[in-house]
Every structure is written in structure tokens, then in C-alpha cells.
MITI-122667 format. One record per residue (C-alpha): residue number from 1; x, y, z. Coordinates in Angstrom, 3 decimals, decimal comma, always signed. Layout:
BEGIN
[NUM; [X; Y; Z]]
...
This chain:
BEGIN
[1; [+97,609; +93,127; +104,098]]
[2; [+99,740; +90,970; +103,436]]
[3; [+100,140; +89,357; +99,828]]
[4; [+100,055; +85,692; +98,270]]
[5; [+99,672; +83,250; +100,570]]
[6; [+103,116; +82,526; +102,230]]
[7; [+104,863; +78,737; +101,915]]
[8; [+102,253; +78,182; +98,340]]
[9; [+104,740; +77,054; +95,299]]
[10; [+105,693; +79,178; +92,886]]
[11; [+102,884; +78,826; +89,989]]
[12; [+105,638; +80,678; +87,545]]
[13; [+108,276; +77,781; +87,749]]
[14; [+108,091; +74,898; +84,777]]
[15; [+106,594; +76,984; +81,956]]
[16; [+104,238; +74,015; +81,358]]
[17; [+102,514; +74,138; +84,628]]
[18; [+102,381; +78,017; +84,779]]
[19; [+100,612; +78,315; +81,247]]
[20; [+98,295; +75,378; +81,955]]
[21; [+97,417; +77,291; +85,371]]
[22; [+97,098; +80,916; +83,059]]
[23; [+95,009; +78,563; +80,628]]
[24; [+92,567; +77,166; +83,215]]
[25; [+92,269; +80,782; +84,713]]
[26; [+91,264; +82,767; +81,895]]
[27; [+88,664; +79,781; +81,653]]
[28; [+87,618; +80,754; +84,646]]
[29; [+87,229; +84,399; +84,253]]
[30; [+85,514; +83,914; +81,199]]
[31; [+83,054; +81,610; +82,244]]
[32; [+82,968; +84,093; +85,185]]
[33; [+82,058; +87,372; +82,708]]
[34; [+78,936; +84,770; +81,261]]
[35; [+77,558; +83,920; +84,792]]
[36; [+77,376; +87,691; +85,546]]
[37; [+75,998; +89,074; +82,211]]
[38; [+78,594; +91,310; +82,250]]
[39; [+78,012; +91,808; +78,573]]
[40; [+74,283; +93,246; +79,285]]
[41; [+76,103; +96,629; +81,164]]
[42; [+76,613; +99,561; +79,246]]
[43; [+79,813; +100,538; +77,781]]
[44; [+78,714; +104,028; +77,320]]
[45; [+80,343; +105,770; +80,723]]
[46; [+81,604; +109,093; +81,568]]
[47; [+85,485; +109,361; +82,612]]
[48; [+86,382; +107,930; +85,496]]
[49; [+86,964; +110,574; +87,716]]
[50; [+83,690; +111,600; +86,995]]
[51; [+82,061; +108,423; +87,393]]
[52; [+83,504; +108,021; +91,378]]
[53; [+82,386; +111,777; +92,140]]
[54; [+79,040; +111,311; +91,178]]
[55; [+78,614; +107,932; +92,626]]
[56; [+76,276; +107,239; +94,886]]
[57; [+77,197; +104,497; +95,975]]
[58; [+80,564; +102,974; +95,896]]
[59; [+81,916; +98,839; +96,811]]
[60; [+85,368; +98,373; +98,044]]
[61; [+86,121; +94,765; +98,374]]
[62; [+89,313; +94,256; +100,300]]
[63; [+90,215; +90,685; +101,362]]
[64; [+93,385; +90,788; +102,828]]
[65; [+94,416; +90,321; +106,741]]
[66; [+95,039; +92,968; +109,259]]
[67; [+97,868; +94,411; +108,772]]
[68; [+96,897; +94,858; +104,839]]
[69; [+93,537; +96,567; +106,171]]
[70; [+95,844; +99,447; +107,960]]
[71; [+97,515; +100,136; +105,218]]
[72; [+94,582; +100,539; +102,675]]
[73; [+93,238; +103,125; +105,537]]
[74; [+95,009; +105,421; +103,100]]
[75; [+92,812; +104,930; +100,443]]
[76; [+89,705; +104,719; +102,517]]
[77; [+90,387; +108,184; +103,554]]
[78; [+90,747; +109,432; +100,017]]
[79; [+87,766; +107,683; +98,561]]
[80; [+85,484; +109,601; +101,086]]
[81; [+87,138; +112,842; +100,521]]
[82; [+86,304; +111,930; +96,577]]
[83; [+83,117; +111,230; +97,267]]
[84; [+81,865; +112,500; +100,739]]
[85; [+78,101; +112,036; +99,838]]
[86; [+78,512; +108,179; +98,566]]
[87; [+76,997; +105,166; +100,714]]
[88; [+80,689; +102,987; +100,938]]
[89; [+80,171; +99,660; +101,754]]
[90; [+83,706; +97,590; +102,245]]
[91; [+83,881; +93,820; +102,120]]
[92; [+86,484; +92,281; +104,277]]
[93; [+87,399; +88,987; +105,767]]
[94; [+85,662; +88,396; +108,898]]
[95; [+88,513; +88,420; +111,411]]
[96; [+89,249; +91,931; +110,345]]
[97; [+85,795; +93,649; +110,128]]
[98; [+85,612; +94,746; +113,939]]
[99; [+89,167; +97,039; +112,871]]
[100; [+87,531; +99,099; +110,899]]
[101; [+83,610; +98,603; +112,020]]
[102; [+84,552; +102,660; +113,097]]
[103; [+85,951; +103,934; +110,665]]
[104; [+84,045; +107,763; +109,661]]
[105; [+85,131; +107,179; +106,027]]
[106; [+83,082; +103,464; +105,399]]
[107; [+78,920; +103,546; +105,928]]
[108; [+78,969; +99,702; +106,486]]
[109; [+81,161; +97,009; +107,023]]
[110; [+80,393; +93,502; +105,740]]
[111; [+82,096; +90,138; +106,301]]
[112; [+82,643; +87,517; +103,686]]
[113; [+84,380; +84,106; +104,554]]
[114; [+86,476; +83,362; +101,758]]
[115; [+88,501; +80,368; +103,830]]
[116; [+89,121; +77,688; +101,461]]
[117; [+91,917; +75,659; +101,268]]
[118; [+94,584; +76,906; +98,558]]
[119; [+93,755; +74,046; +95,682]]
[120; [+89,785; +74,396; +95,786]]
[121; [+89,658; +78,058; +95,479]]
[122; [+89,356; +78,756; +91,305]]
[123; [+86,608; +75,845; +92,157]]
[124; [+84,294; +76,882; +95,135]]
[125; [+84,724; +80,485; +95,635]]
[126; [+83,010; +82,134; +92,512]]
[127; [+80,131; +79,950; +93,809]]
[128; [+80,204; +81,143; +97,096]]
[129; [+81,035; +84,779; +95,880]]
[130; [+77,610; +84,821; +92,871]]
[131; [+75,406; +83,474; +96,543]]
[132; [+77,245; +86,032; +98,687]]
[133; [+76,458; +89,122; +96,221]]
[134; [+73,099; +87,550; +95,914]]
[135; [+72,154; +87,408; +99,682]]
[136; [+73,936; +90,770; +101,156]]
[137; [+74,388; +93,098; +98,550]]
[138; [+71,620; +93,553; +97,219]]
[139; [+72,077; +97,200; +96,222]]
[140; [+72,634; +98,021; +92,902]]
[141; [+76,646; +99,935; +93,380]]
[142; [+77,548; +102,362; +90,889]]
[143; [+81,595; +101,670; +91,101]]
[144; [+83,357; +98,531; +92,426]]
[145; [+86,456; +98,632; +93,410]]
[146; [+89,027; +95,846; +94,224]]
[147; [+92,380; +97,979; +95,669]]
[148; [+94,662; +94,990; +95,981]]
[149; [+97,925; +95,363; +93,742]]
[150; [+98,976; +91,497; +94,197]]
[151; [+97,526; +88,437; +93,261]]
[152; [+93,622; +87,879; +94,267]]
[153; [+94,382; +84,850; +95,678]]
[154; [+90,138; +85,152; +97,407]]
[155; [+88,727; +85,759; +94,395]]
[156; [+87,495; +89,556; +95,256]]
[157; [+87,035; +89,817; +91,615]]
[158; [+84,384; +87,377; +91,512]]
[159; [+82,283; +89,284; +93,944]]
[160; [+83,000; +92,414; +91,759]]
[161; [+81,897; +91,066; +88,679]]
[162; [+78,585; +89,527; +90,668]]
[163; [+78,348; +92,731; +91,651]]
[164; [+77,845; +94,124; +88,455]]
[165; [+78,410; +98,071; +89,082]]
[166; [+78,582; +99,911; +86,138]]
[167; [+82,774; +101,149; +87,003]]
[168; [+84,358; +98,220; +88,677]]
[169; [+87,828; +98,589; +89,322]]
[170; [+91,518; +97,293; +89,967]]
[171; [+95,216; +97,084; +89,420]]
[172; [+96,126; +95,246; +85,838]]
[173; [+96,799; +91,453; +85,787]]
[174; [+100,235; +92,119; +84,692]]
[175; [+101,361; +94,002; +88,104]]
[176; [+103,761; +91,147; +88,393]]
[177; [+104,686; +87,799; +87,112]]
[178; [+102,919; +86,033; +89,538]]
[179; [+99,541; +87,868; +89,155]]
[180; [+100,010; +87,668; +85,303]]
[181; [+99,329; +83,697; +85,933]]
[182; [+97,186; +83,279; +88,764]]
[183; [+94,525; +85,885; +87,904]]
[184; [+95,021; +85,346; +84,154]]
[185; [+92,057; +86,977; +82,142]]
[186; [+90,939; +88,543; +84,889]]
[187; [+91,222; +92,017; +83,369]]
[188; [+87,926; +91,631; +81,365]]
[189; [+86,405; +91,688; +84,340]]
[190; [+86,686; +95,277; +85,052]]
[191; [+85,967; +98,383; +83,065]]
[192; [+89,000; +100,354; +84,258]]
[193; [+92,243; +99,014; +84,498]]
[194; [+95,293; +100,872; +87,054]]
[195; [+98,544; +100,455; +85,832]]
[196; [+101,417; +100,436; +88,751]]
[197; [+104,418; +98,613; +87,681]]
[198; [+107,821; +98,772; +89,675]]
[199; [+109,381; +98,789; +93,216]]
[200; [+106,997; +100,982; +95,934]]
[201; [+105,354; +100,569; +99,121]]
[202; [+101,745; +99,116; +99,634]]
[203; [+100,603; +102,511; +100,707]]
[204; [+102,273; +104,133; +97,387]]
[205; [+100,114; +102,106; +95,491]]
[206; [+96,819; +102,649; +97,138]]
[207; [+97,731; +106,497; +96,250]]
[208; [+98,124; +105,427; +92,436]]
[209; [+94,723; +103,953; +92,428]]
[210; [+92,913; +107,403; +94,328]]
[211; [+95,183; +109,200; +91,457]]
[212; [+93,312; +106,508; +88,629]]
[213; [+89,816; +107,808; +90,668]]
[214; [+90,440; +111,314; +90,439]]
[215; [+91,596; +111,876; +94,269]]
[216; [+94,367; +113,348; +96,105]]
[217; [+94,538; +111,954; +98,963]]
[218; [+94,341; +114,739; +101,913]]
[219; [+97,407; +112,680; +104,100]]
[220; [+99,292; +109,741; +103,416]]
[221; [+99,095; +109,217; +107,559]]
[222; [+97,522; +105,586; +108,480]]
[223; [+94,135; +105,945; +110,312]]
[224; [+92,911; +103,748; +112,967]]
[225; [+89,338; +104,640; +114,857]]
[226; [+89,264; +103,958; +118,106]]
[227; [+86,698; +104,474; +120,693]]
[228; [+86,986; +105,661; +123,986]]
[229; [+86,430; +102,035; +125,460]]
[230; [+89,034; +100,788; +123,104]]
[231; [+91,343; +103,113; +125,079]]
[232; [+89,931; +102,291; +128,419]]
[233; [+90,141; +98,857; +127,693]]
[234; [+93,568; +99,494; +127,077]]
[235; [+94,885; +101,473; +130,235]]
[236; [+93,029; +98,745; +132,367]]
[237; [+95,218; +96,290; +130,874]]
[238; [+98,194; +98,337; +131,364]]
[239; [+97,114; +99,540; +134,665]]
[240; [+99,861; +97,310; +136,583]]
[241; [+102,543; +99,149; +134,244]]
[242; [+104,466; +101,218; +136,924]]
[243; [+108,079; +101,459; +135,372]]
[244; [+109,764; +104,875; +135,554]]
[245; [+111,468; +103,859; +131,803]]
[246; [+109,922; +103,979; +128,276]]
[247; [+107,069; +101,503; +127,432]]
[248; [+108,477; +99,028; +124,712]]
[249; [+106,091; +96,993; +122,628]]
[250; [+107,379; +93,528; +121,525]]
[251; [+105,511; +92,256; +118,731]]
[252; [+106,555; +88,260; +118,747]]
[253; [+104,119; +87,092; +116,352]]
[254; [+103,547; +86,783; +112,830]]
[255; [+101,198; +85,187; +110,225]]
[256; [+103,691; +82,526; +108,395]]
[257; [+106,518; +80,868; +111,041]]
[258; [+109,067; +82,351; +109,051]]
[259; [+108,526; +85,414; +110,104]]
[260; [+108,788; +85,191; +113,561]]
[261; [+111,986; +85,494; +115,609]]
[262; [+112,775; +83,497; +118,121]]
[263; [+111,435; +83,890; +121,817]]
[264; [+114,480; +83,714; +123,729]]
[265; [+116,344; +86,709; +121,133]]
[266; [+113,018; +88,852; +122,063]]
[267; [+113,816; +88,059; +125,878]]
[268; [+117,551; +88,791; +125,344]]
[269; [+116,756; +92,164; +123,667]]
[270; [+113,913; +92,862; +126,289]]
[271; [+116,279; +92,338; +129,335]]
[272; [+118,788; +94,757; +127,438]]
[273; [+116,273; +97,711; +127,288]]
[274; [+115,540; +96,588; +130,950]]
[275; [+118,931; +96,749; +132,019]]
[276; [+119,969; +100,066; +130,130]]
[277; [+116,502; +102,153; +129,781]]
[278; [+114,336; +100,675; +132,656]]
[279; [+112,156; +99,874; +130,070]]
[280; [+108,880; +98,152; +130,746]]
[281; [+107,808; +95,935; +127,507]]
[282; [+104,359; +95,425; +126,750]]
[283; [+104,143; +92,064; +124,633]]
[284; [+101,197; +92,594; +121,500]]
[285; [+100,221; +90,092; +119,289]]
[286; [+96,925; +87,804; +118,398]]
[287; [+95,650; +84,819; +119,681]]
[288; [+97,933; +82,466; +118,424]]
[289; [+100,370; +83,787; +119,875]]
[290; [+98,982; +83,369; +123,924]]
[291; [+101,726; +80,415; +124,039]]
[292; [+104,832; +82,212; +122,995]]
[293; [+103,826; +85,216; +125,139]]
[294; [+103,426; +82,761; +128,330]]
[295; [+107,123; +81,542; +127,598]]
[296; [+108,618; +84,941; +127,135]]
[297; [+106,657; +86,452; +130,493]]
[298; [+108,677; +83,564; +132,356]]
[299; [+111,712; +84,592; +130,725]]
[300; [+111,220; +88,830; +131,879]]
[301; [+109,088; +88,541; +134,710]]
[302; [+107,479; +91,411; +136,332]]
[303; [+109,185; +93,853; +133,765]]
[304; [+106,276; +92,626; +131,261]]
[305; [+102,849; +93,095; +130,731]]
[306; [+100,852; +90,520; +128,126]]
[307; [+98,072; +91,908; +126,043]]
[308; [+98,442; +88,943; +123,157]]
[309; [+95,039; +87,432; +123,178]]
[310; [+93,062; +89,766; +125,241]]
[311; [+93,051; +93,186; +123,185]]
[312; [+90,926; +93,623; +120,139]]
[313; [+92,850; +95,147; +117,351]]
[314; [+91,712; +98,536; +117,857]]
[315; [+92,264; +98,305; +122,054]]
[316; [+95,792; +96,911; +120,907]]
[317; [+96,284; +99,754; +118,748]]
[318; [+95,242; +102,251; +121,696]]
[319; [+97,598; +100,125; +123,839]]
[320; [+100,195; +100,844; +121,644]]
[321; [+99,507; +104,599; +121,502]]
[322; [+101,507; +104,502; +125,039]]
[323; [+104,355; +103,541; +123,599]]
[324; [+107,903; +104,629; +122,556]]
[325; [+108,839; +102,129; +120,377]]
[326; [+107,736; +98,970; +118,616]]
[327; [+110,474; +96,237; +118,024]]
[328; [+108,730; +93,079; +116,244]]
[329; [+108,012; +90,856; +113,413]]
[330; [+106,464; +91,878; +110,143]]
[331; [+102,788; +91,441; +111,130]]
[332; [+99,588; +93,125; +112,020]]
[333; [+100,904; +94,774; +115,833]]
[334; [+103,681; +96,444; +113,634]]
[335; [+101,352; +98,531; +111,147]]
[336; [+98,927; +99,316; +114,054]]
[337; [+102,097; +100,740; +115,661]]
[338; [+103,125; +102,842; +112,795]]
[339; [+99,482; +104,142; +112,258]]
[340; [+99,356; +105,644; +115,884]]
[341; [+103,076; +106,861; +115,348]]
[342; [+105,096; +104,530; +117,311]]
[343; [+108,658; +104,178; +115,749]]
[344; [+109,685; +100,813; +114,810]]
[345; [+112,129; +97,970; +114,446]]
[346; [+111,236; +95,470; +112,112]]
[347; [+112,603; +92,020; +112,427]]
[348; [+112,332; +90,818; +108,687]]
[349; [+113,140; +87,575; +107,171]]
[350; [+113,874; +88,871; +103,780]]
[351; [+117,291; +89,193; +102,595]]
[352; [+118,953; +92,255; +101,363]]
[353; [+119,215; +92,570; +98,044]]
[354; [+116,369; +90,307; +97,860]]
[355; [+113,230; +90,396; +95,655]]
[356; [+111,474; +94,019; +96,290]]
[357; [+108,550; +92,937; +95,177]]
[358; [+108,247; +89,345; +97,128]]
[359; [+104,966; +89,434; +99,408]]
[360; [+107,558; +89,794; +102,520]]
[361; [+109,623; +92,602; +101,368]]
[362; [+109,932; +95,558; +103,324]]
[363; [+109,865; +97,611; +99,957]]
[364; [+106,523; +97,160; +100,506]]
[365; [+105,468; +96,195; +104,138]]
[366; [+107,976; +98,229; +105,923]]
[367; [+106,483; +100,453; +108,528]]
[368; [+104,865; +103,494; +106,957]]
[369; [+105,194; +107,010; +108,038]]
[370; [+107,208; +106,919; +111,004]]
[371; [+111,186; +106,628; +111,772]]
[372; [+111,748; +102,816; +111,147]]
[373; [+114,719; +100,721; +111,030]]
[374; [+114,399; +97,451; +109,551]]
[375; [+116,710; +94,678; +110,486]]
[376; [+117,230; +91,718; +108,233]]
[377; [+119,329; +88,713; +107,078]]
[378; [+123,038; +90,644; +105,325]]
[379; [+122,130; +87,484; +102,379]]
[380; [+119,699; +84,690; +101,876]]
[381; [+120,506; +81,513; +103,924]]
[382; [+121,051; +79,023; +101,670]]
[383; [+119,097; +76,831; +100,160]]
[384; [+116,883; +80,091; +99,837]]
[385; [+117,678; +82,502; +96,953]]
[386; [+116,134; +86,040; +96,603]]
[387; [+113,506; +85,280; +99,377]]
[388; [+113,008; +83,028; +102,585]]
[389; [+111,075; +79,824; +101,276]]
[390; [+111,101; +77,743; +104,813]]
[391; [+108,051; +76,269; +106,142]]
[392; [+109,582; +77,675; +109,398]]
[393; [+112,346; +79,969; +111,140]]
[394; [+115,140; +79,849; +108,673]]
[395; [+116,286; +83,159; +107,359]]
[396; [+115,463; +85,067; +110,109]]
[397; [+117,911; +83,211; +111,729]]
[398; [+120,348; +85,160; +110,750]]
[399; [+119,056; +88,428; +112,410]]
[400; [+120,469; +88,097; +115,843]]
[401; [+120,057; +89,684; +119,219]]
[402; [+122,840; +92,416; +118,777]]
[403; [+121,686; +93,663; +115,249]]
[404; [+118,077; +94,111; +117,113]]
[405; [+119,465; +95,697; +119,988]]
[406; [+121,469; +98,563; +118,222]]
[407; [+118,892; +99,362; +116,167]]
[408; [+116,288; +99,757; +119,697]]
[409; [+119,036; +101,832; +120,541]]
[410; [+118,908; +103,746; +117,904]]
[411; [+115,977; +104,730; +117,496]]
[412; [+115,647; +105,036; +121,417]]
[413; [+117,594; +107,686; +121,218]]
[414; [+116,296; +109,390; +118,067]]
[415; [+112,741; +109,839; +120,638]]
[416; [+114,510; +112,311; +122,471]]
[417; [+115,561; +114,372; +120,013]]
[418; [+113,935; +116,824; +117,783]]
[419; [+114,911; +114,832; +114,932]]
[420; [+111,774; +111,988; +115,163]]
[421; [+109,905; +112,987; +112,783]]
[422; [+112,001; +112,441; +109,854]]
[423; [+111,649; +109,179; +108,603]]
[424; [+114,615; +106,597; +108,403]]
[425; [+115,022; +103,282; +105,751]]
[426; [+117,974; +101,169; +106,994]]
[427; [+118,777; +97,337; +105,564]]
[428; [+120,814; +97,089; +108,870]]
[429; [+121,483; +99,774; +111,685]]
């Protein structure tokens, strides 16, 4: 939901660099506040509570990647139960707007392609933002609101402030070093500023801003809205499935190469809950990962089923409503399997005693709401420090077949008991 961009150097190392990048971005935001007269709105407002129950209409711009858009299903839920007779209109990236096209607590869904490479960003995008406020939202929004705790690394503050509700609002420049540089003066481009400092989970947060709003959030439970075709979509592409053992999900892929584990550990651990369970493992992932699926369907045969590539997200979530456990990377398949209430394995790349509040920490991103265990590397592999900085495989290395295993096992077990609902945070198992 996902975080500043993975592999992108550090913009807090030489102090000269990082305070000629906070320099240039408080430019920015400036020059940002003139373009949208933000000057001309009122600063005569009622409290802030107030203002988001009595809104009529209410903009949540979220761009952030899948598994970042189940998470902030949270929050979606506890804006509408604010504010059940508001018109909410979320902006998302386009590859995740079909996840949440159904959702009962958003009135429309919009797309907005903020792909740009990395450098050309603080450049292009408050352009592109000023024409995209100009051409599709065209209503007049009495509150804004841009959820994201980490660094806006696509510029959803620039469509706020073109926006030009009244109440726009978002967590403080200063959550974290990072943020503090590369969305420097961005705070004076909101009227209300949320304050969450310290080590919690993405979903924790997303309750701190409903608290800032004046909500309380009925359930803390991820949501995903599905459709009935979603779920016969699903069971026709599961309708070969005829083991007499659980149905295993295997989530192989993940948005940065470090991330993912490799392809013949998944097949080692997949043959093990063949050999022991009778397990049948359904493999989930996106389109980029059609490849590694092929290779790990030669490697278990007829004892898999391959859904990478030809589920949507919400089919794949009904998919993995049949399930009894997820074992997988970080990524998208993971969250979808915690918000239906699969219990998962997570196969992290992020040491122990690493940075909790790195973009790949499962402080964070850790599956939410469901027994979990999360296996990861015992220490950084060196030369990495207090996170994984490889362009590819490195730390995850370190995780290997039998720490995955156990924990499958573990929790395996824990699904037959009476004992699943409680939830369980492990470094190893």
C-alpha cells in the first residue's frame, strides 16, 4: 500500500544533498499553494469533526498499490459510517481501481496515472495533477483527504491542493525522516494536520486519522467487495481442485525482487504440505508473475492449480476465501488473504531487529487481523544494515525452506483448533 518506492537512494544521507532536496521541495509546495489560490479559501471553519459530518461531499486521494488499498479499507469503512449521507469520491492509481470499483462505502471510483519515472516527478506531476483536477473533478469537495502516513512520493497532495476543498487533510511532514525531506513544506498545503509518530501498523494509523475526523471506526476487520461472479469466476478456476487435504495458497510474487523467495524453496515447502497434509496449493499472484508460476507448476505437478494472471484482484480474493492458509511474500495476494481471514505466513526480507518503520517492515505490513507468523532473516546480510537494500534476492536469502515449513505447520495446526482466532506476531516460529 506499500510505501516509498523500493531500491530509490536514501534522500536523508549527505546532509548537503538532503537539505538541497528539502530546499527545492518547499519551493515546490510553495509555488504549489500560489498556482491553487489557496490563499483565496477561508480560514474561518468549524472543528474538524464537525466539518467531515456535515460534509457533503468528501475526496480521498489514495495513490498507493494494491496491497496498500486493502489496508486503507479500514478507513473507508469509517469515513462512511462518519458521514453516511456524503458523495465519496476516491482517487486511485489505475491498476487498482477495479478492487474497490464495489466497494458500498465509496460513490465513485476515479483513476489517475501518476507513472513517472522517480527523477521527473517534483517536475511533471503537479502539472498533470492542476489538468487532472481540472478535467474530472469538477465538483467543488468540501474535505480532502490524503490518508497516506509515508512519503507522497505521487504527489496526492498536489491534486488536494488543486482541489481546493475547504478541509483538506493528511498525516504531518514530519511522520518520519524521510517524509520530513521529500515532502518538505508540504504541510501548508492542508488545513488540518494528523500527528502519528512511532512504531504501528498501516491499519493503526488509518484509525488515528478517523480518530483526527471524529470517527470510530465500527471494526478494524479488512473489507473486500466481491460479487457473485467474482466468486464464480473463482470456483471455475478451481474447479479441477479435487484433493481430499487443505487448500494452500502460495503467494510467489512481490512488487520489488527483493521480496520474493525463491521458486524452488516455494516448491520444496509445497511438496512438504503435499507429502504430510495432502495439501493441494493454489499458486496467486499478478501478471508478472505468469513465468515463475509456469516454473513452479513443473516443479508440483498436478498437486497445483495456477490462478497468477487470470484472476482479477477481487476473483483472487474470492479464490482465496477457499483457503486454509496463505504462505507468501509481502505483497498484494497476502493482504487480500488476511482481509477474507486466511491465516498467513509471511516470507519477509527484513531483518529482525531491523528498522520498524522501513517501507518493508512487518511492523507495518504484516498481515492484519488474522493468526500470522512472519518468517524473516535472524540479522541483516551483510553489506545491508537495518534493512535489505539489494536490487534483487539478497536478504531473503536467508529465510530458508525449514523456517517456512515449521511455521505452515504451525499454523496448520492452529486451524483445527479452537484457538484461531487469536492473533499471533512471531520474528521466527
Amino acid at each position: 500500500m506499500t510505501a516509498a518506492p523500493e531500491g530509490t537512494p536514501r534522500a536523508g544521507g549527505p546532509g548537503i544533498r538532503a537539505s538541497a532536496v528539502r530546499a527545492a521541495m518547499r519551493l515546490m509546495a510553495r509555488r504549489l499553494a500560489r498556482q491553487a489560490s489557496l490563499d483565496a479559501i477561508s480560514t474561518r471553519q468549524p472543528p474538524l469533526p464537525d466539518a467531515a459530518r456535515g460534509a457533503r461531499s468528501i475526496l480521498v486521494i489514495a495513490l498507493a498499490e494494491a496491497g496498500d488499498m486493502v489496508l486503507l479499507s479500514v478507513f473507508l469503512h469509517g469515513l462512511r459510517e462518519l458521514a453516511p449521507r456524503a458523495r465519496i469520491s476516491l482517487v486511485c492509481l489505475p491498476a487498482v481501481a477495479a478492487l474497490l470499483e464495489r466497494s458500498p462505502d465509496v460513490d465513485e471510483v476515479i483513476a489517475y496515472d501518476a507513472a513517472m519515472p522517480r527523477l521527473l516527478r517534483p517536475l511533471l506531476l503537479p502539472r498533470r495533477a492542476r489538468t487532472f483536477v481540472r478535467r474530472l473533478l469538477s465538483d467543488r469537495f468540501d474535505v480532502a483527504i490524503v490518508p497516506r502516513w509515508d512519503t507522497d512520493q505521487h504527489l496526492a497532495a498536489a491534486v488536494a491542493a488543486f482541489g481546493r476543498a475547504p478541509r483538506r487533510v493528511w498525516h504531518t511532514e514530519q511522520a518520519n525522516p524521510r517524509k520530513a525531506v521529500l515532502n518538505a513544506g508540504f504541510d501548508a498545503l492542508f488545513t488540518d494536520i494528523v500527528t502519528s509518530r512511532g512504531i504501528a501498523h498501516e491499519v493503526e494509523r488509518h484509525l488515528e486519522m478517523l480518530r483526527a475526523l471524529g470517527a470510530v471506526a465500527p471494526s478494524s476487520a479488512l473489507r473486500i467487495a466481491m460479487t457473485d461472479e467474482d466468486r464464480a469466476n473463482a470456483a471455475a478456476a478451481l474447479r479441477s481442485v479435487g484433493a481430499p487435504g487443505p487448500l494452500v495458497a502460495l503467494g510467489i510474487g512481490a512488487a520489488h525482487p527483493k521480496r520474493r523467495w525463491p521458486i524452488s524453496r516455494f516448491a520444496a515447502v509445497g511438496r512438504s504440505l503435499q507429502e504430510a497434509h495432502g495439501a493441494h496449493l493454489l499458486l496467486v499472484g499478478g501478471p508478472d508473475d505468469v513465468e515463475a508460476q509456469k516454473a513452479l507448476l513443473r516443479e508440483l505437478g498436478d498437486a497445483a492449480t495456477g490462478v497468477a494472471g487470470r484472476l482479477s484482484w477481487r476473483e483472487s480474493a474470492a479464490a482465496l476465501e477457499r483457503c486454509r492458509l496463505f504462505v507468501g511474500c509481502d505483497s498484494a495476494p497476502m493482504h487480500l488473504a488476511a482481509a477474507v481471514g486466511v491465516p498467513c505466513v509471511e516470507i519477509s526480507c527484513h531483518p529482525a531487529g531491523g528498522d520498524p518503520l522501513h517501507n518493508n517492515a512487518p511492523e507495518r505490513f504484516a498481515p492484519w487481523g488474522v493468526p500470522h507468523l512472519v518468517v524473516r532473516p535472524d540479522a541483516a546480510v551483510p553489506p545491508c544494515t537495518s534493512s535489505c537494500r539489494s536490487p534483487k534476492p539478497h536478504c531473503i536469502l536467508a529465510v530458508t525452506t525449514a523456517m517456512v515449513a515449521t511455521a505452515a505447520e504451525s499454523l496448520l495446526r492452529q486451524t483445527a483448533s479452537s484457538e484461531l482466532r487469536a492473533p499471533i506476531e512471531t520474528s521466527r516460529p
